[in-house]
C-alpha positions as a printed NumPy array, in Angstrom:
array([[  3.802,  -5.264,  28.832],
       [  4.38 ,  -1.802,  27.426],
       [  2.521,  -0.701,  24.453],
       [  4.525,  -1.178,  21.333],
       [  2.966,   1.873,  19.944],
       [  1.381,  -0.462,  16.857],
       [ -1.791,   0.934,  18.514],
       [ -1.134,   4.714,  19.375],
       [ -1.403,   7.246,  16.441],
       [  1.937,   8.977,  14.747],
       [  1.781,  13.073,  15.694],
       [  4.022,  13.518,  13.266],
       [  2.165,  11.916,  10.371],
       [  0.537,  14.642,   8.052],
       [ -2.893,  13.283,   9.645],
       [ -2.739,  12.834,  12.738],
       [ -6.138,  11.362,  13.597],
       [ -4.826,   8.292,  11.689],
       [ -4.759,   5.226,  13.353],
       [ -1.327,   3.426,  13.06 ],
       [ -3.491,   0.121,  13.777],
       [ -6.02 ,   0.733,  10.995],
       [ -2.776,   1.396,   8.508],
       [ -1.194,  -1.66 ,   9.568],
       [ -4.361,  -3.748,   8.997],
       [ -4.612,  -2.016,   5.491],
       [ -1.709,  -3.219,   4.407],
       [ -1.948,  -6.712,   6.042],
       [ -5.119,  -7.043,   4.082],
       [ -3.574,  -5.969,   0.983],
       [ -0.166,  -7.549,   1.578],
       [ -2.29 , -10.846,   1.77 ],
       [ -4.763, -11.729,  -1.094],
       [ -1.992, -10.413,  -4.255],
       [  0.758, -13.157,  -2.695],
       [ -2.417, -15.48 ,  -2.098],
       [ -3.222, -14.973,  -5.674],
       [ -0.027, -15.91 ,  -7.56 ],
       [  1.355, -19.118,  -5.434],
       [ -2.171, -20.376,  -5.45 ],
       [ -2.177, -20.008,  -9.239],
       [  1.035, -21.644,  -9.644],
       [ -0.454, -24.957,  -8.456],
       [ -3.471, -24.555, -10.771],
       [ -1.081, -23.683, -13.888],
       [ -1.427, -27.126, -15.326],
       [ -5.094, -26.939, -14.734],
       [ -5.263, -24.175, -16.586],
       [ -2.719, -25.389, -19.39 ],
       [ -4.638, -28.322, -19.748],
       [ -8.071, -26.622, -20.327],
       [ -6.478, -23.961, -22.94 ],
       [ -4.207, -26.47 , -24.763],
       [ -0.928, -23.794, -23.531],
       [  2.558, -25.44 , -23.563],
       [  5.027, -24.744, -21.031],
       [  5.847, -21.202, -22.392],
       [  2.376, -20.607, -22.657],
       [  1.759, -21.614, -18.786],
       [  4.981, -19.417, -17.921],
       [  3.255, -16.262, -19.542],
       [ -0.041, -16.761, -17.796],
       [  1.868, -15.84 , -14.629],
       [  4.34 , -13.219, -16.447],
       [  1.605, -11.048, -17.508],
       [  0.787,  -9.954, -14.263],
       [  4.21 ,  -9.595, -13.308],
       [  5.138,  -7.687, -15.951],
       [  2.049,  -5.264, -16.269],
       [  2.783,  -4.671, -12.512],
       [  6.358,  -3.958, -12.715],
       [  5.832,  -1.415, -15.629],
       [  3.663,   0.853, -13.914],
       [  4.739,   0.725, -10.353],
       [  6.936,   3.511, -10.921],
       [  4.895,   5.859, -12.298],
       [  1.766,   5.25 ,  -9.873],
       [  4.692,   5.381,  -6.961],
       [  5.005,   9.085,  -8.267],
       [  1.538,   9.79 ,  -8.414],
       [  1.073,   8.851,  -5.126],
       [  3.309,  11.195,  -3.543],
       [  1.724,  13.998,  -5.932],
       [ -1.967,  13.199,  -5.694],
       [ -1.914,  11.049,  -2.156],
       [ -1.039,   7.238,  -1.494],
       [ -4.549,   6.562,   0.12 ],
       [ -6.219,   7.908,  -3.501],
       [ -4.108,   5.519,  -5.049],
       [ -4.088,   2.917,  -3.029],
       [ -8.054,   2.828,  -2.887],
       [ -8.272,   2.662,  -6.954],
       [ -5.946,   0.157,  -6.956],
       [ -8.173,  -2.312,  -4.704],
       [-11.236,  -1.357,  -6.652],
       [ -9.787,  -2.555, -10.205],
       [ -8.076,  -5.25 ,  -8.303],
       [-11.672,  -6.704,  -7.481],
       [-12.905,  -6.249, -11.402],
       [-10.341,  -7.672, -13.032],
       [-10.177, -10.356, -10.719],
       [-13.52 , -11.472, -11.366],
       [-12.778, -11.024, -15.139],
       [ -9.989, -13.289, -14.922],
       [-12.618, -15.758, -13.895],
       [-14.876, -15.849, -16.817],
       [-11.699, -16.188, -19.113],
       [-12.502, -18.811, -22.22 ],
       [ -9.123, -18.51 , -23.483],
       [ -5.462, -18.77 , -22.653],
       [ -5.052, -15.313, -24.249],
       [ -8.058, -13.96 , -22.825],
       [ -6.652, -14.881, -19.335],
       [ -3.412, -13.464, -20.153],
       [ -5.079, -10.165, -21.019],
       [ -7.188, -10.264, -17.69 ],
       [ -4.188, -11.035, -15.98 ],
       [ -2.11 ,  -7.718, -17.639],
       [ -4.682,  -5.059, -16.158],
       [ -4.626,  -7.281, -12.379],
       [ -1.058,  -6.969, -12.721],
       [ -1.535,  -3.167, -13.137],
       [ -4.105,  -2.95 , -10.191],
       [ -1.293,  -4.831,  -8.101],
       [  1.763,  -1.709,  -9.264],
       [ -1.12 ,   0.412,  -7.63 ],
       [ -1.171,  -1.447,  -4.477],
       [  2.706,  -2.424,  -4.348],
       [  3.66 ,   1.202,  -4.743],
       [  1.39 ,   2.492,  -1.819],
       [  1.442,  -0.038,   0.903],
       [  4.866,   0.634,   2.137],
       [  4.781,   3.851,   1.692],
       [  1.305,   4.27 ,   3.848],
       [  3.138,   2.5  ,   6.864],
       [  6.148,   4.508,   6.539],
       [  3.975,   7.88 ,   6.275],
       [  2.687,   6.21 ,  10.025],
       [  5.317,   4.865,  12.163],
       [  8.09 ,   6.577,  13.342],
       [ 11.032,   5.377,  12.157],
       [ 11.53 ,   2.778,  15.874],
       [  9.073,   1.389,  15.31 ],
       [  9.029,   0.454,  11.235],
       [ 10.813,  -2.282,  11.641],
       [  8.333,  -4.121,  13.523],
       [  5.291,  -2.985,  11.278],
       [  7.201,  -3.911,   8.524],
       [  7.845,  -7.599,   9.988],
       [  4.135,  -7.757,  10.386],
       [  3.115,  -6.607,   7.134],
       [  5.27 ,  -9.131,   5.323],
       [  4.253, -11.892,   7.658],
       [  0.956, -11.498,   6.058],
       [  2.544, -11.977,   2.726],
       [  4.158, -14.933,   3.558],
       [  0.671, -16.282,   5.074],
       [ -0.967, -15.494,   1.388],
       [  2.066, -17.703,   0.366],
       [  1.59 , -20.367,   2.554],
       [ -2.327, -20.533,   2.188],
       [ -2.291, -20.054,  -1.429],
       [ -0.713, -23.413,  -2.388],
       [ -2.999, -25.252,   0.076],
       [ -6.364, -23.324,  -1.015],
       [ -5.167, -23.194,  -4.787],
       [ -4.465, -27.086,  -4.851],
       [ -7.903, -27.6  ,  -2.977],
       [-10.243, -25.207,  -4.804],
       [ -8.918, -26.617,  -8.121],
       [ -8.861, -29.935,  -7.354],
       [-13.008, -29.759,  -6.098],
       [-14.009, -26.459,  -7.861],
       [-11.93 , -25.699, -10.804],
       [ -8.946, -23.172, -11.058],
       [-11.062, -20.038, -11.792],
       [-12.955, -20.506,  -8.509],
       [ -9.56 , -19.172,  -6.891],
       [ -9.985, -15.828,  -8.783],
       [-14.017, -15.955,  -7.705],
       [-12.884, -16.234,  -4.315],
       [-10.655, -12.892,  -4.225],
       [-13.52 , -10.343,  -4.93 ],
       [-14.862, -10.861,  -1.62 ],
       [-11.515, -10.667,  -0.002],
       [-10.981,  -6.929,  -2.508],
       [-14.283,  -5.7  ,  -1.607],
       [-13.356,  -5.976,   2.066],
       [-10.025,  -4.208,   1.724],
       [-11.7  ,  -1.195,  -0.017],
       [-14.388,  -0.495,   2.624],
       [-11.722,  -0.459,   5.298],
       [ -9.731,   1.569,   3.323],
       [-13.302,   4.209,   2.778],
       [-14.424,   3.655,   5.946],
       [-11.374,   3.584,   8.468],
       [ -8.082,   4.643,   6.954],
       [ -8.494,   8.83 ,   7.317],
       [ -5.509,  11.291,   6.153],
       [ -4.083,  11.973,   2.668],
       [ -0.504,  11.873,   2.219],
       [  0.505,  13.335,  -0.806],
       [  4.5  ,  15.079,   0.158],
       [  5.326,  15.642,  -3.439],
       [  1.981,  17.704,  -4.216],
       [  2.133,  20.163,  -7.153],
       [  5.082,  18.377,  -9.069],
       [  4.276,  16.855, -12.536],
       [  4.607,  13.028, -13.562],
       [  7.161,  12.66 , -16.069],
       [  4.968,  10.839, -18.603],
       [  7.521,  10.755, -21.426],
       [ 10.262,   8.689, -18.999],
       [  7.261,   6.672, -17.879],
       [  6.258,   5.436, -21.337],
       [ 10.143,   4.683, -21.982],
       [ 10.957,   2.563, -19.263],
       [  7.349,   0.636, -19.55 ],
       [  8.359,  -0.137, -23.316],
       [ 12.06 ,  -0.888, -22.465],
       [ 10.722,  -3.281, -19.628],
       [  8.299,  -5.435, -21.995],
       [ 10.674,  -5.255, -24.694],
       [ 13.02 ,  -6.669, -22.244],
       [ 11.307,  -9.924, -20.99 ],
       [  9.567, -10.327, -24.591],
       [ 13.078, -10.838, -26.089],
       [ 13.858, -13.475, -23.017],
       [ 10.694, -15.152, -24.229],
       [ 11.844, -15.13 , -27.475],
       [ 15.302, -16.622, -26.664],
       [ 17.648, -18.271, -28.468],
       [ 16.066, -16.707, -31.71 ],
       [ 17.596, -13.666, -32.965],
       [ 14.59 , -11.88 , -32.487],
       [ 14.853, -12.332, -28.63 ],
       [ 18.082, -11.127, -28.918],
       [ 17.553,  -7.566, -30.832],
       [ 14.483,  -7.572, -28.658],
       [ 17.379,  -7.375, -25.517],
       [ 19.49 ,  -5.01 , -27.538],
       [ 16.582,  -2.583, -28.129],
       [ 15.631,  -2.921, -24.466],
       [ 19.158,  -2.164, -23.107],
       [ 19.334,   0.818, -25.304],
       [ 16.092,   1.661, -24.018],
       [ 17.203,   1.486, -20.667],
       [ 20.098,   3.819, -21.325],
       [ 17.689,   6.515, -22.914],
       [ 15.316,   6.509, -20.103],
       [ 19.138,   7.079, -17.98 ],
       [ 19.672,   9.999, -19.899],
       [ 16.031,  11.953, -19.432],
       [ 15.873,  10.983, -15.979],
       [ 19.008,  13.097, -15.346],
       [ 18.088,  16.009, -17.62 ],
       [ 13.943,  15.86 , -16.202],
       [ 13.454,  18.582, -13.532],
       [ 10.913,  16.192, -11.956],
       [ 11.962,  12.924, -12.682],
       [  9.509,   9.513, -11.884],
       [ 12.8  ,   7.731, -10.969],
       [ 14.853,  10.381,  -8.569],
       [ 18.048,   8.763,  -9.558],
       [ 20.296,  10.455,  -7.021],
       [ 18.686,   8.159,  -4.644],
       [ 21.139,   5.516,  -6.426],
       [ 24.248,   7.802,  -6.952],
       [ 24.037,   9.299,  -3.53 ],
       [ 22.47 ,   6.918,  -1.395],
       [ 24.71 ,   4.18 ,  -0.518],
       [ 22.323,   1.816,   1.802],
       [ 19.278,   3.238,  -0.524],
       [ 21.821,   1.629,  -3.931],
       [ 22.946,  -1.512,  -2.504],
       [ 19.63 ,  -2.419,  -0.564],
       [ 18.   ,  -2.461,  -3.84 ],
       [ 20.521,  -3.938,  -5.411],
       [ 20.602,  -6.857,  -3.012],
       [ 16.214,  -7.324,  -3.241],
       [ 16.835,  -7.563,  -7.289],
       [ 18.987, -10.496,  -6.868],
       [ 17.473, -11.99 ,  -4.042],
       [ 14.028, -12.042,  -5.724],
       [ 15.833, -12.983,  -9.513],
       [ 17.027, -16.112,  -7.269],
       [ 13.631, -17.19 ,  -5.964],
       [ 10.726, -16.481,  -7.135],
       [ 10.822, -19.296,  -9.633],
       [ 11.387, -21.704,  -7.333],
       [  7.755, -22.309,  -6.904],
       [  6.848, -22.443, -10.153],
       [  9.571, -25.673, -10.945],
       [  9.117, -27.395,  -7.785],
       [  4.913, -27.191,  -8.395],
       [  5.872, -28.681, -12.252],
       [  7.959, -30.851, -10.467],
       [  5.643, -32.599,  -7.704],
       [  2.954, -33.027,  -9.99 ],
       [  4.596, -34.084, -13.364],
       [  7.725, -36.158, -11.928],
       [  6.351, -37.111,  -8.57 ],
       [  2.833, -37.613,  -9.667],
       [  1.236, -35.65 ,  -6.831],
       [ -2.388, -33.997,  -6.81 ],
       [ -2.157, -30.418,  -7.307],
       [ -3.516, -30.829,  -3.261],
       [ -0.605, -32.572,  -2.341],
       [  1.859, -30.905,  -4.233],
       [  0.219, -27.438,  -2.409],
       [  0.915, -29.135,   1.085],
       [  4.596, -29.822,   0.276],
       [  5.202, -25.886,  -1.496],
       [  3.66 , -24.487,   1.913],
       [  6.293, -25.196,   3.744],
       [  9.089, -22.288,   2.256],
       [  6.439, -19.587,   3.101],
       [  5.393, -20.724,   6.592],
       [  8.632, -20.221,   8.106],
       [  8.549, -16.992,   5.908],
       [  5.507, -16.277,   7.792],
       [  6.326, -17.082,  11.401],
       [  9.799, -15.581,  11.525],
       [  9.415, -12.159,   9.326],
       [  7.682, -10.348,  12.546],
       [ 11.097, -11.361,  14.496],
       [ 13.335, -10.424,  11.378],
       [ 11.666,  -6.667,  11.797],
       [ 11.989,  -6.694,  15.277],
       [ 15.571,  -7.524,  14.916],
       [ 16.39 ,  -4.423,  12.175],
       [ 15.237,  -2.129,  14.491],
       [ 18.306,  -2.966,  16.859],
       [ 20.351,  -4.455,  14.772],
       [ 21.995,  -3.391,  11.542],
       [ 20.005,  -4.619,   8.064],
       [ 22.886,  -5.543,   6.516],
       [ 23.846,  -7.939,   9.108],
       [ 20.564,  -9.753,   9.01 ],
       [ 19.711, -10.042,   5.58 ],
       [ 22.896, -11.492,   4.907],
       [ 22.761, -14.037,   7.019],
       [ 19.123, -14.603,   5.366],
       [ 20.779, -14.925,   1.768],
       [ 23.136, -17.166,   3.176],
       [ 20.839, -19.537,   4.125],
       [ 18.733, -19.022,   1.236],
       [ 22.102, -20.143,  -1.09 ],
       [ 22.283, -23.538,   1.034],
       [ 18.741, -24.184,   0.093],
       [ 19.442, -23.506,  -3.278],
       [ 22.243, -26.157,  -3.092],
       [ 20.343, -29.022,  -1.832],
       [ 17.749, -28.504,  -5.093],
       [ 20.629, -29.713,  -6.658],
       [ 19.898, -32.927,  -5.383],
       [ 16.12 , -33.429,  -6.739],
       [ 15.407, -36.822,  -9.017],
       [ 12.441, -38.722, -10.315],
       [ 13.067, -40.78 ,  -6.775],
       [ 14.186, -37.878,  -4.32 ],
       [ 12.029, -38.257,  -1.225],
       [  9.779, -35.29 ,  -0.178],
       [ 11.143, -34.415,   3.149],
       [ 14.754, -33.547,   1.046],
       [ 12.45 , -31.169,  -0.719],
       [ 10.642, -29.695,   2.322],
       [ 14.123, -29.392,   4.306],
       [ 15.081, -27.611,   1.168],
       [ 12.277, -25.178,   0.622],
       [ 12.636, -24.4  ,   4.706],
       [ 15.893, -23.277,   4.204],
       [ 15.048, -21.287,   1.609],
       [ 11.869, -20.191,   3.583],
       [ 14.137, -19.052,   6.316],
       [ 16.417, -16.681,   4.273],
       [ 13.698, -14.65 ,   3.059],
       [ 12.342, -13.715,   6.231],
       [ 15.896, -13.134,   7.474],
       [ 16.13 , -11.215,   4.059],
       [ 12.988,  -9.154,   3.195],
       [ 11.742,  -7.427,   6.22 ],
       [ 15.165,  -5.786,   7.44 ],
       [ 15.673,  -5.219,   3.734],
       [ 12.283,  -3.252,   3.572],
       [ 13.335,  -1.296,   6.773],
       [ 16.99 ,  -0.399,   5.46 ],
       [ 15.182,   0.86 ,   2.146],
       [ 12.351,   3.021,   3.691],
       [ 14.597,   4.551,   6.343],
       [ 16.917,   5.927,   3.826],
       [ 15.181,   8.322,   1.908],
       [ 13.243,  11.53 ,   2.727],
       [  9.458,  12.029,   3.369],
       [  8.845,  13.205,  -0.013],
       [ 10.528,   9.968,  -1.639],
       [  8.304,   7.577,   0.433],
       [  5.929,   6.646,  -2.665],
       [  9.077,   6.19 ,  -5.342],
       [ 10.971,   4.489,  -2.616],
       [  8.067,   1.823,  -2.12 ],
       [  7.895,   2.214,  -6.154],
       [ 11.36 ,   1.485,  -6.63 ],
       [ 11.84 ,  -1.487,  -4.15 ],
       [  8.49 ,  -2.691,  -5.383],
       [ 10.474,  -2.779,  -8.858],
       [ 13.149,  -4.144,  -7.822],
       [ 10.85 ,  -7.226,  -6.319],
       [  8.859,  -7.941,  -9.302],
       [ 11.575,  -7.199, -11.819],
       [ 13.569, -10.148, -10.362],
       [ 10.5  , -11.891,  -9.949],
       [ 10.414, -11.55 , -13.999],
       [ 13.968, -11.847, -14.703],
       [ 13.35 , -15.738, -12.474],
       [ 11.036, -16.487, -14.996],
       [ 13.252, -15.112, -17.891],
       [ 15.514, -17.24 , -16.567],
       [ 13.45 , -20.256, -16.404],
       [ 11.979, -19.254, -19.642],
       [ 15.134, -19.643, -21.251],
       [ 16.892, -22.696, -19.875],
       [ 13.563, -24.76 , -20.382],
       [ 13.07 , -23.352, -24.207],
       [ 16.815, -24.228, -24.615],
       [ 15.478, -27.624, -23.426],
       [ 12.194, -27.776, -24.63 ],
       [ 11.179, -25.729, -27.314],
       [  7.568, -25.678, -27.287],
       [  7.656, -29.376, -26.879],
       [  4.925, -30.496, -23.744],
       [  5.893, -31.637, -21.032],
       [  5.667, -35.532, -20.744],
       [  6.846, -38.963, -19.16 ],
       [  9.563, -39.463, -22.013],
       [ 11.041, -35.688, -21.395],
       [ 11.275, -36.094, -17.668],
       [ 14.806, -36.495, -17.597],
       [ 15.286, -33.423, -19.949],
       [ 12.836, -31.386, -17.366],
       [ 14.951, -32.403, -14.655],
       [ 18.316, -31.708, -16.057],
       [ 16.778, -27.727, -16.953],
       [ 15.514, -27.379, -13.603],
       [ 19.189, -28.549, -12.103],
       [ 20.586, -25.865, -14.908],
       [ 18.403, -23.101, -13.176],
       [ 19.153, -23.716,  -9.892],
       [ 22.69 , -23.73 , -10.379],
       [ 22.213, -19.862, -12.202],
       [ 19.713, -18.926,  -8.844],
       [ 22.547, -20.548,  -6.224],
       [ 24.742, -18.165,  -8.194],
       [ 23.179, -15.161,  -7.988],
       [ 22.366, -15.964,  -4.359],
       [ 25.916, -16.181,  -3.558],
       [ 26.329, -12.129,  -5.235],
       [ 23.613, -11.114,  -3.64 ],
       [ 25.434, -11.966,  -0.293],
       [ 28.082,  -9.468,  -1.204],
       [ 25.443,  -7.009,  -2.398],
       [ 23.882,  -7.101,   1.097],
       [ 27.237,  -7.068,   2.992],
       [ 27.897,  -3.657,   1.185],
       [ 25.003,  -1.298,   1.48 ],
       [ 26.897,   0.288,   4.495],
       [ 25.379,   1.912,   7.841],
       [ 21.243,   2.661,   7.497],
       [ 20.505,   6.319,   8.196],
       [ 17.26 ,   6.399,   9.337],
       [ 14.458,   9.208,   8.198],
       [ 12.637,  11.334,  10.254]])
């Protein structure tokens, strides 16, 4: 069998001592526990909802804090990687990963854990922007596709064991034992990282972080999903206004900034760079949420143990698991475009057969469903990931893993704006209970029908990013 080169060291890396098989297990380690974190919190959501009095709102916001403290900063520490060095970055990241975990913890209060949950998610933008970027500063660019596939594989596997461990520890510990349990996980990430991972790469060195279109787009963003919180009121909706405007602003300095955090000639210029994006926005817009319902929905609806309800979610993310490794493989011979689409397509006849969920559906429908669903990511993500990386310089490697980072959590908020929404259209603030079944039902059809939607767009999105031009 002929070495893969997973194990042999990159020459042309700016370290060359650096062990493409100690960056790879950097990033699996990483990849794992912040994936592992949030699907094994979405089982223990009504735990915690339960124990701090939170409606469903209240629940949504205890997992769109971290999202949306992560997507705020990603950008800018995706810049100050490539200026000061990924590793640097990367390291710090783990370390206040590990804190704030344990913080999260000792929480006494809904807000408190919200709070907690706002500096993790900032720990996480310093991990998400790196990662990538560390295995693209590695491999050449034959053999990216493969580490990629790996690398996201070990996502997926925090997916799939975070639902099983999340319903199990809170079921027989409590829900804050699954934060306990990270720190040792962190703490073993960060010596590897100290110990093993040698080499700086820092491309962009001597270039300034433009702190002034940081702050803008951080406020724009969390004015953004505050005003979807806020919807229908017409607070949410100057709350959008001012965000969009926002939005446009930060447009208008990026273009006029010498050094911009957001190169956005990478989007005007960059066809497969644009579109690839484009197509992970949507893709993750259309998902994310799905766990979130369907846990609500075993447990409320079906009656289910949060351990039960765990062993029915793992299926989506253990097919992500076992076929993202052959999804990379494939993009390195075969065009991304080509695969992902065909990922999105199957991800849009999952989508469909939610459609078909009642207070009596059986649970191999939903399995079938989520498998589906499971399948189109892997399809999706990892020749997605491989498109994006390959299309932009050396220097760009940090802002590229930034950006598509972005573009990731960004839809993952925007699927919980969504959700937000349709169920305080629904809801209001009104508990979930027995008599509102049918209502919660009837919202969750409503979303699905939006995510099948935007699945279907995404398709396009995917079909046009064009030919990949791979870096050097």
């Amino acid at each position: 069998m002929k070495n893969s080169g997973l194990t042999g060291v990159q020459s042309e890396a700016p370290q060359a001592a650096t062990s493409k098989r100690v960056a790879l297990w950097v990033a699996v380690l990483g990849g794992f526990f912040t994936p592992f974190m949030g699907s094994a919190i979405n089982i223990a959501l009504s735990a915690i909802g339960r124990e701090f009095s939170l409606d469903a709102l209240g629940m949504n916001w205890v997992a769109t804090a971290y999202l949306l403290a992560a997507a705020m900063f990603l950008l800018p520490f995706g810049k100050l990687a490539d200026i000061y060095g990924r590793k640097k970055i990367y390291t710090w990241g783990i370390g206040l990963y590990t804190v704030t975990s344990f913080l999260c913890g000792t929480a006494t209060s809904g807000f408190m854990l919200i709070v907690f949950r706002v500096f993790q998610g900032i720990a996480g933008a310093m991990i998400f922007g790196t990662g990538m970027a560390i295995l693209t500063s590695v491999f050449p660019p034959q053999e990216r596709g493969q580490a990629f596939g790996i690398s996201v594989a070990s996502v997926y596997l925090g997916l799939s064991l975070g639902p099983v461990a999340g319903g199990f520890l809170t079921q027989h510990l409590g829900w804050r034992s699954i934060f306990f349990i990270i720190v040792p996980m962190c703490l073993a990430v960060f010596i590897l990282v100290l110990w093993k991972l040698k080499g700086e790469w820092a491309e962009a060195k001597g270039e300034r972080l433009d702190l002034a279109g940081s702050v803008v787009y951080s406020l724009a963003l969390v004015t953004l999903i505050f005003g979807f919180s806020r919807l229908p009121s017409m607070l949410g909706a100057c709350c959008i206004g001012a965000a969009l405007l926002g939005f446009i602003l930060f447009v208008k300095m990026e273009n006029q900034c010498a050094a911009p955090v957001l190169d956005l000639t990478l989007f005007k210029n960059n066809r497969v760079f644009a579109f690839s994006s484009l197509a992970a926005l949507i893709n993750y817009s259309a998902t994310f949420a799905v766990g979130f319902l369907l846990s609500l929905y075993l447990q409320y609806v079906q009656g289910l143990s949060p351990q039960k309800a765990g062993m029915v979610l793992i299926s989506q993310p253990l097919f992500m698991a076992m076929f993202s490794p052959l999804a990379g493989r494939l993009s390195d011979r075969i065009e991304a475009r080509i695969v992902a689409s065909i990922g999105m397509g199957l991800t849009v006849l999952g989508m469909l057969l939610l459609l078909l969920l009642d207070a009596e559906t059986p649970l191999p429908l939903v399995v079938v469903s989520l498998i589906f669903i499971g399948l189109g990511f892997a399809l999706f993500s990892s020749p997605n990931t491989n498109a994006v990386m390959g299309s932009v310089e050396r220097r760009y490697y940090g802002v590229a893993s930034a950006a598509l980072g972005t573009m990731r959590l960004t839809g993952q908020m925007l699927s919980m704006a969504i959700t937000m929404l349709v169920m305080a259209l629904y809801f209001g603030k009104s508990p979930i209970t027995p008599e509102s079944h049918g209502r919660f039902i009837l919202s969750m059809h409503t979303i699905f029908v939006i995510f099948s939607l935007l699945c279907a767009a995404g398709v396009f999105a995917s079909l046009a990013r064009g030919v990949r031009s791979l870096s050097k």
